[in-house]
C-alpha positions, 0 to 999 in steps of 0.5 A: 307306364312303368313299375307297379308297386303294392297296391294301397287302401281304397279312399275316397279324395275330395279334389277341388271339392268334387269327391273321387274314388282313388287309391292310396298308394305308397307315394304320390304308358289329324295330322302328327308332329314330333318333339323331344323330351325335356327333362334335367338333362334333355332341352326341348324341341322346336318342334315341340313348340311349334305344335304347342303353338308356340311358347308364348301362347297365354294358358289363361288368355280367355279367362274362363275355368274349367271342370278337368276329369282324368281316367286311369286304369293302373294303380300302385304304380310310380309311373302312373302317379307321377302323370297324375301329379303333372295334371295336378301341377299342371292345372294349377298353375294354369289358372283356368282349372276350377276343378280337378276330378280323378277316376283311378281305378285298375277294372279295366276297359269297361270300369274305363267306360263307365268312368267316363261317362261319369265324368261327363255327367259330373260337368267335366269341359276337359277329360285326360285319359290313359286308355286302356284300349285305343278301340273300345273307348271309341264310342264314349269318347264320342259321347264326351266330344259331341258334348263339347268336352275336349278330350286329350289321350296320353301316353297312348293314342285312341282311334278317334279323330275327334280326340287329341292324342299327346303321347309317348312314341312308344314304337320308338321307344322298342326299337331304340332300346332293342337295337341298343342291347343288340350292338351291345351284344355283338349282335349274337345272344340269348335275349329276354324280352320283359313286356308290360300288359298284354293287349296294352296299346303302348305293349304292343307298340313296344314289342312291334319296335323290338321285333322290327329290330330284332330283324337285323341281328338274325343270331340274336335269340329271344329265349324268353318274353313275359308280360310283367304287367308292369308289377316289380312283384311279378317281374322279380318272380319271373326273372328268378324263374329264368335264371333258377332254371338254368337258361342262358341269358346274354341281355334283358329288354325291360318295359320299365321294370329295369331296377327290380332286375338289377335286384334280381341279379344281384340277390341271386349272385348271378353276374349282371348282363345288359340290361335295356330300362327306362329313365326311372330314378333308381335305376338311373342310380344304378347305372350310376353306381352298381360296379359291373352293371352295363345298361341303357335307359329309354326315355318315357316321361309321365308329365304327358299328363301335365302336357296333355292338359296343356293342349286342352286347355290351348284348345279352350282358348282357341289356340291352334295345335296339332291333332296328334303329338308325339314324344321321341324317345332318347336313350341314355346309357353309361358312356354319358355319365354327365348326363346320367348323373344331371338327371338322377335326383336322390330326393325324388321318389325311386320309382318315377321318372327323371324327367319330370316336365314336358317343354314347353307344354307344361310350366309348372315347377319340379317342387310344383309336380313333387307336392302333387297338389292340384287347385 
């Protein structure tokens, strides 16, 4: 749930031969447990795989296909193309996805509502949703489950029970990054906080982790915080505001718009500050190579789409998994270029994430989730 890009021309996309509205963008966010991110330099958990219900439970054991729908409410970002292209990958390689409808549109909580309902009308067995509100989307996802439809939440959780939540601890992933800037800084500073969408489950999240670290470092000043909506535009806008109009800056916190910071400063000649992203390709390469830059990466992997399906698709065959999982975050900064440098990847789009697969929920290749093509 990362950088927004320019938004794209609407095209209609025929997708495992059912027709779906989408946007052209410039390239292709019960009971609980707790797993790791898998990623070129990040192994899986065993406690990931034991709420997948093991590794070497068959996808296609049943034998049935089935009609797979996926909401999602942000385009013409990087983030959310790449979680679309991990359900793609994820459900071609599974073999049981006859299949694959997209509603991708950016109208908000009601077009999300009206979305799903058409997706249950058009035979969906299995809905992927990005929610753009956990409490909104309640009585829909009702409908959809009444009907026997598995219904997966990913990147964000929903208040239903009879809804599957595979997402992102984004709790953590505030915290972790925030408590990182503050011990950066000595524990004293001026500090900005970027946000993403006001009134977004995973922003609000995020800000409780920064606040709550924030608690513990009483000399640490938030001098200014911002919803970025996740759009590098706005973002690049609002950082030349800050720094145009003279205020101290000691250190960013960023809710995934990190590259087009470092632009910022430098385009400004302005010498650079800390500066807390997450683990998009780019500016993984900038923690690589810019001279005098210091910053910290939180991991966030878009392939919760991918594994999200994964889990339904468990559920379809019986297998046993758990209600609600989450992925907790990592934070990867300079004094682990090993690490940094296993994870970049120069032929990957700039603006997705390194980490391209979630173990061992999905099973597809990184050439699989690259040529983003479903069944």
């Amino acid at each position: 749930m990362q950088e927004r890009r320019a938004q794209g021309s609407t095209r209609w996309l025929v997708v495992g031969g059912l027709v779906a509205l989408t946007t052209a963008a410039t390239a292709c966010g019960g009971s609980s447990s707790s797993s790791s991110v898998s990623s070129a330099a990040s192994g899986a958990s065993s406690a990931a795989s034991s709420a997948a219900g093991g590794a070497s439970s068959s996808a296609a054991s049943n034998g049935k296909k089935y009609v797979v729908g996926v909401s999602n409410t942000l385009q013409g970002n990087g983030w959310r193309e790449e979680m679309i292209c991990s359900i793609k990958a994820q459900a071609k390689v599974s073999g049981q996805v006859s299949k694959l409808i997209v509603a991708n549109k950016t109208e908000g909580t009601p077009q999300q509502i009206a979305d799903i309902r058409n997706l249950i009308s058009a035979g969906a067995n299995i809905i992927i949703v990005n929610p753009s509100n956990p409490a909104a989307l309640v009585p829909v996802i009702k409908q959809a489950t009444a009907k026997g439809i598995t219904v997966v939440s990913v990147d964000q959780g929903v208040d239903e029970k009879t809804a599957y939540n595979l997402q992102n601890d984004q709790y953590l992933y505030g915290k972790l990054g925030a408590e990182w800037l503050f011990k950066k800084l000595g524990g004293k500073g001026n500090v900005v906080e970027m946000r993403g969408i006001d009134g977004a489950q995973a922003d609000t999240d995020r800000h409780k982790g920064f606040q709550d670290a924030l608690k513990a470092y009483p000399n640490i000043k938030v001098v200014k915080s911002v919803f970025t909506n996740w759009a590098l535009a706005t973002a690049t806008k609002q950082i030349q505001d800050i720094l145009n109009a003279g205020t101290k800056v000691d250190g960013l916190w960023t809710s995934g718009v990190d590259a087009s910071i470092v632009d910022a400063f430098k385009t400004a000649g302005k010498p650079y500050v800390p500066i807390v992203g997450a683990d998009n390709n780019r500016f993984i390469s900038q923690l690589i190579s810019t001279k005098g830059l210091v910053g910290a990466a939180v991991t966030n992997p878009p392939p919760v789409g991918g594994a999200g399906l994964a889990l339904a698709l468990k559920v379809k065959n019986g297998d046993k998994v758990e209600q609600s999982v989450k992925l907790t975050p990592e934070v990867w900064d300079q004094s682990d270029q090993a690490r940094l440098k296993a994870a970049y990847d120069p032929k990957l789009d700039p603006f997705y994430a390194v980490a391209t697969d979630v173990k061992p929920w999905t099973t597809y290749t990184k050439a699989d989730l690259i040529a983003c093509q479903g069944p």
